[in-house]
matplotlib code that plots the C-alpha trace (Angstrom):
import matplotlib.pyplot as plt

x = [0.0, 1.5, 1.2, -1.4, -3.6, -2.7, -3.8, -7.0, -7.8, -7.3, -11.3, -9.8, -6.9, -5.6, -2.3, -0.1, -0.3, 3.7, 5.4, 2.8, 0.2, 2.7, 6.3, 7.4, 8.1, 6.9, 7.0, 6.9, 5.5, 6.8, 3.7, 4.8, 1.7, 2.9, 1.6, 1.9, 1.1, -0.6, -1.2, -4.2, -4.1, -3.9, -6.8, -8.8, -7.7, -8.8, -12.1, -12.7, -11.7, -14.8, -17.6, -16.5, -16.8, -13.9, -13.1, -10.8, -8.5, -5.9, -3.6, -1.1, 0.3, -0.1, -3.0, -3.2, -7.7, -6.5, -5.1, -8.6, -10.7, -9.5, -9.3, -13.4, -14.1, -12.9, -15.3, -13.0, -14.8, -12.1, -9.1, -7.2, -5.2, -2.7, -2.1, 0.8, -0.1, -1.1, -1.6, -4.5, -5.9, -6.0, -7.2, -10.2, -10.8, -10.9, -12.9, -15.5, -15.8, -15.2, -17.9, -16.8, -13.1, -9.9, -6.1, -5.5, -7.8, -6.1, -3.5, -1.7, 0.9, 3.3, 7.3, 9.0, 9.6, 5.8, 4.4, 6.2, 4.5, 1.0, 2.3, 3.1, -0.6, -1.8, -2.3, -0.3, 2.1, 3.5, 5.2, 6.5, 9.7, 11.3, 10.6, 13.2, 15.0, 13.0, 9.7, 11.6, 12.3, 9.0, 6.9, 5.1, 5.0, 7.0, 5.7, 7.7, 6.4, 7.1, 5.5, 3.3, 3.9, 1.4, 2.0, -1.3, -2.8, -0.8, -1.6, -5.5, -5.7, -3.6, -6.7, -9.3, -8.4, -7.9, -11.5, -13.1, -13.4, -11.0, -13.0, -16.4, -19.5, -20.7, -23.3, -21.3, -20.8, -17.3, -16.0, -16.0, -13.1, -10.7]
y = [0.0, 3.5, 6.5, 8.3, 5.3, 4.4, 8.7, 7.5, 4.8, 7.1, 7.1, 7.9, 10.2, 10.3, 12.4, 12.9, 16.2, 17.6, 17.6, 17.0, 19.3, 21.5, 22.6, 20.6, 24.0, 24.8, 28.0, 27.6, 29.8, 31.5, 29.7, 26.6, 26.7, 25.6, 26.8, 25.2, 27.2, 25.3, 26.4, 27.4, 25.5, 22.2, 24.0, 24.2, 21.0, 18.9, 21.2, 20.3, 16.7, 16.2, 17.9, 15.8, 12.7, 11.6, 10.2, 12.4, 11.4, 12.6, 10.2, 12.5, 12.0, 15.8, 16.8, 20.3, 21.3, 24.3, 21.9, 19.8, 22.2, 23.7, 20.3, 20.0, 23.5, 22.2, 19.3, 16.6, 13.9, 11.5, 12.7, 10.8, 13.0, 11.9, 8.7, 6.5, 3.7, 4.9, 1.6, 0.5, 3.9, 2.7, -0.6, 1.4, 3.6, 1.3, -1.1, 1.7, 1.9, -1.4, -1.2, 1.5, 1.4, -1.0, -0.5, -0.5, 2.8, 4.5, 7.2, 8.2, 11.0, 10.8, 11.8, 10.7, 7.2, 7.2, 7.1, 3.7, 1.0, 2.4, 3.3, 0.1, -1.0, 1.4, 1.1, 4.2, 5.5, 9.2, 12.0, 15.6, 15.7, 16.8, 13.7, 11.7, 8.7, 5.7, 7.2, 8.3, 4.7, 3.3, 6.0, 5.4, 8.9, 12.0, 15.4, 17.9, 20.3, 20.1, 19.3, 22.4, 23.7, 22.3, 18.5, 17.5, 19.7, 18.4, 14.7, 15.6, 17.9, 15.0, 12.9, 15.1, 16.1, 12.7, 12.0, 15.0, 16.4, 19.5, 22.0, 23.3, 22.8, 26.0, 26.1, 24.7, 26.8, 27.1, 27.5, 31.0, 30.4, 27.8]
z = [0.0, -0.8, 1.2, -0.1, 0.4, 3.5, 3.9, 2.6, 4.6, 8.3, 9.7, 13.2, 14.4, 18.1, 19.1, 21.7, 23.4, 24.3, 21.0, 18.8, 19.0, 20.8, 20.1, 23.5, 25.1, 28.5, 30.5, 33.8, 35.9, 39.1, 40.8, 39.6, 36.3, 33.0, 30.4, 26.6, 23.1, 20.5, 16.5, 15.1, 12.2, 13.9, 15.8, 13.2, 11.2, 14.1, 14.4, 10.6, 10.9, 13.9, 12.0, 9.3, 10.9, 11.6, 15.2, 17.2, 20.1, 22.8, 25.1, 26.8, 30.1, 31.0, 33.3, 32.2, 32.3, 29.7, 26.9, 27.8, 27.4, 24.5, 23.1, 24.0, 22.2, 19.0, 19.2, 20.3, 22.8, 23.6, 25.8, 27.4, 30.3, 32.9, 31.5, 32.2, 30.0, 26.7, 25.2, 28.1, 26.6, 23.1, 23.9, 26.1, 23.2, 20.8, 22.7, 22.6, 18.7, 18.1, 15.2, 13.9, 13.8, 13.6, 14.0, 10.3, 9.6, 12.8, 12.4, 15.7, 15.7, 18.6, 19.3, 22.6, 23.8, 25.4, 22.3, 21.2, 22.2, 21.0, 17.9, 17.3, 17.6, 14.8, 10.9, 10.4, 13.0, 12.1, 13.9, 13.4, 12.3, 15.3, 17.5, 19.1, 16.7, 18.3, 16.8, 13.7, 13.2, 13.7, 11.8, 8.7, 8.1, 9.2, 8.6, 7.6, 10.1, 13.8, 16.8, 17.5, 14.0, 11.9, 12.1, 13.0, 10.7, 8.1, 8.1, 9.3, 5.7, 3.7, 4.7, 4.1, 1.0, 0.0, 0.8, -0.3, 3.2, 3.1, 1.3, 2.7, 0.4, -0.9, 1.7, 4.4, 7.3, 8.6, 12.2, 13.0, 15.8, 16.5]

ax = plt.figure().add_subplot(projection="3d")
ax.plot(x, y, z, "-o")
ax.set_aspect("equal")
plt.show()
């Protein structure tokens, strides 16, 4: 199977959190906060990818209740927060659309050590091109952007363009924020 249909095939999406939908950065605050900057492409990528269709999810081992609920404004239902074991996550999610979806039409982005043993589970492992060499190595995909600077949105709009799903219908609405 070549890339772009393995693109084709993606009916479900989940990423990582530090790294991949942000550039890995924290600042810490002198009260001991962190806070994390995300882009508003991938924002509105993922937005675009739920009304859509497409299933949506986050595992991340961060607790932070700003990245969750500005993951649950831009429609996303699944997230996965504070998790140490990211592949119990999988198989939980999974479990719950296990009608709807299987590993091969799953594409998770991921790019620390973490990430590894889930993305071994899924039909198309990928990850911005700034992750560390052991998800490198096992990637079926790298982007060329990095974490936090359009990776997601650029295998979420590879897919949707693919499938006719990038480009609003003439009478579509489209999100007025992200």
């Amino acid at each position: 199977m070549n890339e772009l249909e393995r693109f084709e095939n993606i009916n479900t999406f989940i990423f990582d959190v530090d790294g991949v939908l942000t550039n890995s950065h924290l600042l810490v605050l002198e009260n001991g906060k962190l806070l994390r900057q995300m882009n508003v492409r991938d924002g509105y990528a993922i937005k675009r990818a739920v009304n859509m269709g497409y299933k949506v999810a986050i595992i991340t081992g961060g607790k932070s209740m700003g990245v969750v609920k500005r993951l649950q404004a831009l429609g996303v239902v699944d997230i996965y927060y504070g998790i140490s074991d990211k592949v119990e996550a999988y198989r939980e999610f999974m479990y719950l659309y296990d009608d709807e979806i299987s590993d091969e039409n799953v594409l998770y982005m991921g790019d620390d050590v973490p990430d590894y043993e889930v993305m071994r589970l899924v039909g198309f492992p990928t990850c911005p091109r700034d992750a560390c060499p052991e998800i490198l190595s096992i990637s079926s995909y790298v982007s060329a952007a990095n974490g936090g600077g359009g990776a997601v949105r650029d295998v979420i709009e590879r897919t949707l363009r693919l499938n006719g799903h990038w480009m609003p219908a003439e009478d579509e609405d489209l999100p007025t924020s992200v």
